[in-house]
VEXDREN-2710 file (C-alpha; in Angstrom, 1 decimal):
% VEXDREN-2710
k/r/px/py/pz
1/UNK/3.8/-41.2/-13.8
2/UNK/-1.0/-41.2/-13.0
3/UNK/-10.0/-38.2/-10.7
4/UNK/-16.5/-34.3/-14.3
5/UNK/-19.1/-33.0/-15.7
6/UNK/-18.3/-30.9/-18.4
7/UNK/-20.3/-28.6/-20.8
8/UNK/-19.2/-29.6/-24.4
9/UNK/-18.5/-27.5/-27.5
10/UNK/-17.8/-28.5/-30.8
11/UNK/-15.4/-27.3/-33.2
12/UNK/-18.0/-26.1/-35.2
13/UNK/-19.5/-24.2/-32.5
14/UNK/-22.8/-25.5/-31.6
15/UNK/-23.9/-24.6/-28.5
16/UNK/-22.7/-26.5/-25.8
17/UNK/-24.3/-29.2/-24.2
18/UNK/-24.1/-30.4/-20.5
19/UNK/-22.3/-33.7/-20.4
20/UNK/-23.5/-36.5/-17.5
21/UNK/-21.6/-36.9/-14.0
22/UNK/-19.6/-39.3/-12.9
23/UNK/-20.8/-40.5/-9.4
24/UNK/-17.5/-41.2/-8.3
25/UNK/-16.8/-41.1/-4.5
26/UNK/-13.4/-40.7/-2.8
27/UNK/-12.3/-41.4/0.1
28/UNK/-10.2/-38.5/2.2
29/UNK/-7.1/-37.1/1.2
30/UNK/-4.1/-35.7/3.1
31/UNK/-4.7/-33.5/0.5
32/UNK/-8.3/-32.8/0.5
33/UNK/-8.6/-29.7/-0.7
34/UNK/-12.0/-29.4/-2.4
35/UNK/-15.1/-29.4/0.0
36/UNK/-17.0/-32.0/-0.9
37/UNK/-15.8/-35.6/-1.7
38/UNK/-18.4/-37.4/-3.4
39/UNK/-19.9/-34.8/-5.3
40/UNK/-16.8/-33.2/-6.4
41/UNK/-15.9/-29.6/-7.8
42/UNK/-16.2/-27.6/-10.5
43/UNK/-13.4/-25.9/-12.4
44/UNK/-13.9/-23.4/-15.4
45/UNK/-12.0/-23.0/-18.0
46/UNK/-10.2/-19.5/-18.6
47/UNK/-8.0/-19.9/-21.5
48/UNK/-6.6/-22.1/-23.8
49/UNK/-3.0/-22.1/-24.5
50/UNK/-1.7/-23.9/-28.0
51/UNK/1.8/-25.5/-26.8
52/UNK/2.3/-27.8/-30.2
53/UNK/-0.1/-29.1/-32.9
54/UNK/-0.6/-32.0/-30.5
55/UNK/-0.7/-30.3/-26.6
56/UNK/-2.5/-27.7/-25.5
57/UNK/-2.4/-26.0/-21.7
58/UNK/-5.5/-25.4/-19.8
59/UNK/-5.9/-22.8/-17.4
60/UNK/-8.4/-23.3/-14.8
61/UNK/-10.2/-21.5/-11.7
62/UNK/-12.7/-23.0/-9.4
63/UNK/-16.4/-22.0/-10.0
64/UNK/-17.0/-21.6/-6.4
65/UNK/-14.4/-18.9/-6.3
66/UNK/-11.8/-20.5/-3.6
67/UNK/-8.3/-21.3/-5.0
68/UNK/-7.1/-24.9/-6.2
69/UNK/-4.5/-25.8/-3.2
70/UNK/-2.0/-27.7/-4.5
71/UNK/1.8/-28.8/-4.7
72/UNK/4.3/-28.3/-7.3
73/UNK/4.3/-32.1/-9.4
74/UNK/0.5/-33.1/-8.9
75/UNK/-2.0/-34.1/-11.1
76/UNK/-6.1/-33.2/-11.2
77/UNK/-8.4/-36.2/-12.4
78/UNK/-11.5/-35.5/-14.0
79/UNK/-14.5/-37.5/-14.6
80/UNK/-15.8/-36.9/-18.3
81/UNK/-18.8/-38.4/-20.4
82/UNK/-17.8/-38.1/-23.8
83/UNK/-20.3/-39.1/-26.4
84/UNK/-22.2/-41.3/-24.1
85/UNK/-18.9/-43.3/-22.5
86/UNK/-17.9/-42.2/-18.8
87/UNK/-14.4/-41.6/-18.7
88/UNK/-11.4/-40.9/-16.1
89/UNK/-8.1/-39.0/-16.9
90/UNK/-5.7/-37.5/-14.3
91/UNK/-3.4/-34.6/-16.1
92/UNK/-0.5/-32.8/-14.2
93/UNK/-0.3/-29.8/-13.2
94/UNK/2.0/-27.5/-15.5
95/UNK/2.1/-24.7/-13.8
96/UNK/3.3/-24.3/-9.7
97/UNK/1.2/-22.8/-6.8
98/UNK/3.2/-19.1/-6.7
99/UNK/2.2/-18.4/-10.6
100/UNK/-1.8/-17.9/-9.4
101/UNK/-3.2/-19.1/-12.2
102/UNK/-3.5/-23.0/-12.5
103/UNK/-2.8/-24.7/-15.4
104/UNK/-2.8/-28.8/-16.6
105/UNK/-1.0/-29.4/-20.0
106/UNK/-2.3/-32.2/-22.4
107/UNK/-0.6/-33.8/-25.0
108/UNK/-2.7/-35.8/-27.5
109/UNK/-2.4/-39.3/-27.9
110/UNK/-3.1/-41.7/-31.1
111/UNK/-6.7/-43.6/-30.4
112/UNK/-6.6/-41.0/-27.2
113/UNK/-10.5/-40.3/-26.5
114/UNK/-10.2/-37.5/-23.6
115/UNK/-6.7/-36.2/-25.2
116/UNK/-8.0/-35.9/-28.4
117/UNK/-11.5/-33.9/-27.2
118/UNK/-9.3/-31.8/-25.0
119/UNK/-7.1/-30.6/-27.5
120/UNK/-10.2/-30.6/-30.2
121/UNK/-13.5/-29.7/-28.3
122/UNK/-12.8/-28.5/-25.2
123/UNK/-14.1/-24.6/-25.1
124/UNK/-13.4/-21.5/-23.1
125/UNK/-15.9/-21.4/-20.3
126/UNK/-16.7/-25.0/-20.0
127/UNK/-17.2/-26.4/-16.3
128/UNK/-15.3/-29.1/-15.5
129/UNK/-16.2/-31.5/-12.4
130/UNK/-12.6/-32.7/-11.1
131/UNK/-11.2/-34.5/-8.2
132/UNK/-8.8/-33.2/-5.2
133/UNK/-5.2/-32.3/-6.5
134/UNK/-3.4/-35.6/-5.8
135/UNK/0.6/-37.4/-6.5
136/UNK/3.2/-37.9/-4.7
137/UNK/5.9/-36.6/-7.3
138/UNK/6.8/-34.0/-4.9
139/UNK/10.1/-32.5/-3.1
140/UNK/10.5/-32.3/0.4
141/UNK/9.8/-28.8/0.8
142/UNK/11.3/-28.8/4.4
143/UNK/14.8/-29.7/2.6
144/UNK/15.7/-26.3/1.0
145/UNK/19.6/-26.7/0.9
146/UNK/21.5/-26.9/-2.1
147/UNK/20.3/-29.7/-3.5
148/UNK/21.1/-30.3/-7.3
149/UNK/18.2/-31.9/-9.1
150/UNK/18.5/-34.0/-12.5
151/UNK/15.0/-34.3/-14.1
152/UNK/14.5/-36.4/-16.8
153/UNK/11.3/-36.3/-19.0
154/UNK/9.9/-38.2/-22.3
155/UNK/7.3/-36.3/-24.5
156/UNK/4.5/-35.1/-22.3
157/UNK/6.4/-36.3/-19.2
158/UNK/7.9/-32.5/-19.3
159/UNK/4.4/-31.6/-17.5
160/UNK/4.9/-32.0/-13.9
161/UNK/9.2/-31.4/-14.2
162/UNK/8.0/-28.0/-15.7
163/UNK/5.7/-27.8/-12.4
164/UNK/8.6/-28.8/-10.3
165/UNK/11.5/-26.4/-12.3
166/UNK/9.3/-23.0/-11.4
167/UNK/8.5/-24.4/-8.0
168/UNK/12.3/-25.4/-7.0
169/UNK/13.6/-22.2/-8.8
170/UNK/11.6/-19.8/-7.1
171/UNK/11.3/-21.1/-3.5
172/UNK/15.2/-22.7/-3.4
173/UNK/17.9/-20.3/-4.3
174/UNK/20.5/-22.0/-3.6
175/UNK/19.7/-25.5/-5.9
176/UNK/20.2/-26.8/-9.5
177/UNK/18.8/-28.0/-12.3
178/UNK/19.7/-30.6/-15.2
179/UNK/16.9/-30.9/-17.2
180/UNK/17.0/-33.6/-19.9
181/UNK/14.3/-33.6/-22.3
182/UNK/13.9/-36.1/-25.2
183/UNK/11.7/-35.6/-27.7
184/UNK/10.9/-36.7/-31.6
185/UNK/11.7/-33.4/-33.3
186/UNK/12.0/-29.7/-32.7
187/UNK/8.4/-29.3/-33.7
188/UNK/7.5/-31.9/-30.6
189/UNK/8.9/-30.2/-27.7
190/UNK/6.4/-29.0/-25.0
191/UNK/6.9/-25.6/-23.5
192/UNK/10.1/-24.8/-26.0
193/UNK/9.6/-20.9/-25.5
194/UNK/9.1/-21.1/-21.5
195/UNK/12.2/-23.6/-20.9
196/UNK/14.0/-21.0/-22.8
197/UNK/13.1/-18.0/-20.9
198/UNK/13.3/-19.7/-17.8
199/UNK/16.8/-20.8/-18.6
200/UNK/17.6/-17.3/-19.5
201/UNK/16.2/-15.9/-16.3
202/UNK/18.1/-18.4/-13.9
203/UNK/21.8/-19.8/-15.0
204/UNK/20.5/-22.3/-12.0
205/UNK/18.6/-24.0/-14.8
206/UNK/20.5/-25.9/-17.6
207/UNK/18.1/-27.8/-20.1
208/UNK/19.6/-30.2/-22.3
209/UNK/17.5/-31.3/-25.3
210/UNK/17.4/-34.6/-26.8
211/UNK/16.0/-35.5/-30.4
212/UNK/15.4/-38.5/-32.7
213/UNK/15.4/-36.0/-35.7
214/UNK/17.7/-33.0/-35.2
215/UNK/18.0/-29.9/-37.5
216/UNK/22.0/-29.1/-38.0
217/UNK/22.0/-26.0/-36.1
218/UNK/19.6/-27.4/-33.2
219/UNK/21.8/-27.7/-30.0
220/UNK/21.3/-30.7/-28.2
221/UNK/21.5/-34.3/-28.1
222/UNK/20.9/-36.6/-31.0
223/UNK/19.0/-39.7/-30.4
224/UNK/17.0/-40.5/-27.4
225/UNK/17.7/-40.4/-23.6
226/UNK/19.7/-43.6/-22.4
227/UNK/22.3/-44.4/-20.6
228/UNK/25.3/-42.4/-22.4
229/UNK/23.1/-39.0/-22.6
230/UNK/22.6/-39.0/-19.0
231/UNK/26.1/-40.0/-18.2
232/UNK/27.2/-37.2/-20.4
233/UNK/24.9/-34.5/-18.6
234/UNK/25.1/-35.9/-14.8
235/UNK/29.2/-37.2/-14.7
236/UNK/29.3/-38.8/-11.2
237/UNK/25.9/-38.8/-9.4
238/UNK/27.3/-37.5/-5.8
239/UNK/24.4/-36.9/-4.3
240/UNK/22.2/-35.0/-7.0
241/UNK/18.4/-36.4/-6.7
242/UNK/16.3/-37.8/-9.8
243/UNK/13.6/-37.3/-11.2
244/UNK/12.1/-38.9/-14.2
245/UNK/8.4/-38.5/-15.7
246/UNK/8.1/-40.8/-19.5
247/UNK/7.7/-43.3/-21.5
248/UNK/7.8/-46.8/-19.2
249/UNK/10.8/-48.2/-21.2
250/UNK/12.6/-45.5/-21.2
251/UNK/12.1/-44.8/-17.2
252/UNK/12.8/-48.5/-16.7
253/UNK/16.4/-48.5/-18.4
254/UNK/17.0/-45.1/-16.8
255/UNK/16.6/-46.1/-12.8
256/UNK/18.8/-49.6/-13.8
257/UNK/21.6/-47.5/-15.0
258/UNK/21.2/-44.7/-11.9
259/UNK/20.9/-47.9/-9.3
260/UNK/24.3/-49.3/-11.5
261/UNK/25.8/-46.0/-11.2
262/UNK/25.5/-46.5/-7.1
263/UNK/22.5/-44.6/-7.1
264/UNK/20.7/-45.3/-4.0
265/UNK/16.6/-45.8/-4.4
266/UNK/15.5/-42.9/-2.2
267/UNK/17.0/-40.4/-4.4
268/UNK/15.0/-41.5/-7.2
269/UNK/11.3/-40.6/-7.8
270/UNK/9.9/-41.5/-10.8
271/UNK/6.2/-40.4/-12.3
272/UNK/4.2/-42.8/-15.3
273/UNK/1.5/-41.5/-17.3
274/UNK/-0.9/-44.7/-17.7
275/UNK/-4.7/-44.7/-17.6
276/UNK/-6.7/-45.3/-14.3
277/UNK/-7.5/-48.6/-13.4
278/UNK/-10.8/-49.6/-13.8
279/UNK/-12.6/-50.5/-10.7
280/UNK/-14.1/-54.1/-10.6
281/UNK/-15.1/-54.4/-7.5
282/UNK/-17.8/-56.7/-8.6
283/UNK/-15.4/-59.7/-9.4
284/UNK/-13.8/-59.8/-6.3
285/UNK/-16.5/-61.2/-4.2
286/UNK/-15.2/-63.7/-1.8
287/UNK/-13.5/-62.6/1.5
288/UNK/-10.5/-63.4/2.9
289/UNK/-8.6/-61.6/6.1
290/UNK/-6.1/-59.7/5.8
291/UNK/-3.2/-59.0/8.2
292/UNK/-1.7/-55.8/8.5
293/UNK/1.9/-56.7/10.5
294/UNK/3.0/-53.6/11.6
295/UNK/-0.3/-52.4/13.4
296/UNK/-0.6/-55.9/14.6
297/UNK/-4.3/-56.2/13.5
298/UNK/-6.2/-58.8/11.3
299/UNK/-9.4/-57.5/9.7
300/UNK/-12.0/-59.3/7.3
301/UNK/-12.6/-56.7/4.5
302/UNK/-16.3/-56.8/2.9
303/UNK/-17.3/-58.3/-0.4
304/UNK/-15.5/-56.2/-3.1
305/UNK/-13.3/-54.1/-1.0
306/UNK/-10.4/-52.8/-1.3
307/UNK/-7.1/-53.4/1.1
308/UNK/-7.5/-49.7/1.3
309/UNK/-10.6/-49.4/2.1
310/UNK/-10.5/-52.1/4.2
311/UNK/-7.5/-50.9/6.5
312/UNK/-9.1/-47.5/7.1
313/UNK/-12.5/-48.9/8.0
314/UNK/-10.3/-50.7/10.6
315/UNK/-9.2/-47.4/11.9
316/UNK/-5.7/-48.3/10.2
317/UNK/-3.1/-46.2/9.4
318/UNK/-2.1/-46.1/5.8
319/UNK/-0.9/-43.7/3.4
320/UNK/-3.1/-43.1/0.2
321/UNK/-4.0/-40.3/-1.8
322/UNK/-5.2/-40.4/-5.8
323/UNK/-7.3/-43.7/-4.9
324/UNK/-7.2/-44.4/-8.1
325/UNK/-4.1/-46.6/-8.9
326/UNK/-1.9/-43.4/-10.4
327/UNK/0.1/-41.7/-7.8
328/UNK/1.8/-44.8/-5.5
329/UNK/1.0/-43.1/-2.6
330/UNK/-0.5/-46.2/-1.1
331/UNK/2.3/-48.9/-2.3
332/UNK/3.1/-51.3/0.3
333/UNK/4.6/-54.8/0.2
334/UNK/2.5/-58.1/0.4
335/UNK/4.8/-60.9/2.4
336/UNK/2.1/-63.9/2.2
337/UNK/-0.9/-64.3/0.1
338/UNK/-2.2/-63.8/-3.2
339/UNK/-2.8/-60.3/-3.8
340/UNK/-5.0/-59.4/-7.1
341/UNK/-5.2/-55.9/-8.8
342/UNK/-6.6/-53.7/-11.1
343/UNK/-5.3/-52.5/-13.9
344/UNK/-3.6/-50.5/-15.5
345/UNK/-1.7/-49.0/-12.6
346/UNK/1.7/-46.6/-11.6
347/UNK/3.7/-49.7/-10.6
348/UNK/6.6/-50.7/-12.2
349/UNK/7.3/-54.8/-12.9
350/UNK/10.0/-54.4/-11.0
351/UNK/8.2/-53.4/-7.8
352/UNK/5.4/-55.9/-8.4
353/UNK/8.0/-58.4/-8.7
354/UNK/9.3/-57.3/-5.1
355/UNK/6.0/-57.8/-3.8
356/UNK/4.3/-54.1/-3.8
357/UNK/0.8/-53.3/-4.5
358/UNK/-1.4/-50.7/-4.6
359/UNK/-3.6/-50.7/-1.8
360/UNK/-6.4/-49.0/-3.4
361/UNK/-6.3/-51.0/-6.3
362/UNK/-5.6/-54.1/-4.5
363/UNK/-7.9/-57.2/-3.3
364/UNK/-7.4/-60.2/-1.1
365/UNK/-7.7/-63.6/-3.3
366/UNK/-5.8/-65.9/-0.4
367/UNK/-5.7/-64.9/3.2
368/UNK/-2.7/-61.6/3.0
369/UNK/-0.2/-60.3/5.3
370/UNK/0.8/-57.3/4.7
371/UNK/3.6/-54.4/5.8
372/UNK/1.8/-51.9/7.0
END
């Protein structure tokens, strides 16, 4: 649910300063929209939009003056040095491709470095190196119909549903929208105007709030999103298609009671916010092969590799795209072996139970098979 340099200001306004790169490189994308992998992009900042005392959107163009390509639902990750520590953050985008002017929303977080300096120090005008447009938190955009969606966000988690809710409303006519939306208080929800006037532009859009601390007059839920709330809002799941973007416990509870209500897995997409993993390729230095079943080829990966990297260098087909550990792009199952990854990562324990990794955060500690 999840990829600068950057020229600081602070509050105070002293001049800015340019902040050290992150030497980073990435491997290709299917969406590879920038033009150079390992040296990366810049992006400027245009404005800065206060959303709540804790989250504040950033609009962004590129320096180079060619658009950011990108889908409805995907993230940016940028490679910061903040007072001398190199850091890593992917944020959704907020806004969708028709609006022109791209936008990623960031909430701050308690103890949250890059959160807090965005919403604090960031300035207009700074240059922000970023990463290629990545996730997998899409729709099917070949599948215009008329589809009813359910989407169901936590907090910050309303960033890439808001993405989605312009994107499916402007390009779909004929589909729906249930948008649940738990927050603490009135004072906490993301975006409150715009869900507003986007549900009074299109009766296709119904958002349904849910609070811990609700004012009398406030209409909405009371409480936090479970079971009952979304049994309430979705009554018999037919063939409506989820999509959830939160907190981990509360997406966890909600997919057990959508697979209890008989709803099956591939209607279900689900998006965590959790912090890149941190490479260390340095402790994984002993070799073991790796068999990829499906392609029918074995290959010995090089000291600190990835399975990833590894199956690509092999000429292997395998689906990727964040490289990163935050998008599950590159999930795929591990039959035999002992697998080993870095975290954190996007998978849930319930997939890591089943045997999933991420390839790109994966290594080999026992000779693997694999299905892929």
């Amino acid at each position: 649910m999840g990829i600068l340099t950057a020229l600081i200001g602070s509050l105070a306004g002293r001049k800015q300063r340019p902040v050290a790169t992150v030497t980073n490189a990435q491997k290709r994308s299917r969406y590879d929209t920038f033009t150079s992998r390992d040296v990366g992009q810049y992006a400027r900042v245009t404005e800065l939009r206060r959303e709540t005392d804790d989250a504040v959107t950033v609009f962004l163009e590129r320096v180079d003056g060619q658009p950011i390509a990108y889908r409805a639902g995907q993230f940016l990750t940028f490679e910061l040095n903040i007072d001398g520590q190199d850091l890593r953050r992917a944020y959704s985008f907020s806004s969708c491709p028709t609006d022109g002017r791209p936008c990623i929303t960031v909430k701050r977080i308690e103890d949250g470095r890059v959160s807090t300096w965005v919403n604090e120090r960031l300035s207009v005008g700074a240059e922000l190196k970023v990463g290629r447009p990545s996730g997998e938190f899409v729709v099917d955009e070949s599948a215009v119909g008329d589809r009813h969606y359910v989407f169901i966000a936590g907090g910050s988690g309303i960033t890439p549903l808001m993405s989605l809710s312009r994107d499916i409303l402007g390009r779909e006519p004929g589909a729906r929208i249930d948008l649940i939306y738990g927050n603490r208080d009135q004072q906490s929800i993301i975006f409150a105007d715009s869900l507003e006037a986007l549900a009074a532009e299109n009766e296709r859009l119904t958002v349904h709030h849910v609070l811990e601390k609700k004012p009398p007059k406030f209409k909405g839920h009371k409480g936090f999103v479970n079971r009952k709330v979304l049994e309430s809002v979705v009554g018999e799941p037919g063939d409506k298609v989820f999509y959830l973007c939160g907190p981990a416990a509360m997406m966890e509870s909600l997919v057990k009671a959508l697979k209890d209500m008989g709803v099956p897995s591939e209607r279900i997409k689900t998006e965590r916010f959790v912090s890149l993993a941190t490479p260390n390729k340095g402790e994984h230095t002993a070799v073991y092969p790796i068999t990829f079943a499906e392609s029918g080829r074995t290959v010995t990966p090089e000291p600190g590799q990835t399975l990833l990297e590894a199956g690509l260098d092999a000429g292997i087909a395998l689906e990727y795209s964040c490289t990163m550990g935050g998008c599950g792009a590159c999930k795929v199952r591990v039959t035999k072996g002992t697998p080993v990854m870095d975290e954190p990562n996007c998978l849930l324990e319930e997939e890591k139970k089943d045997g999933y990794v991420l390839a790109c955060v994966c290594y080999a500690d026992s000779e693997l098979e694999v299905e892929a």
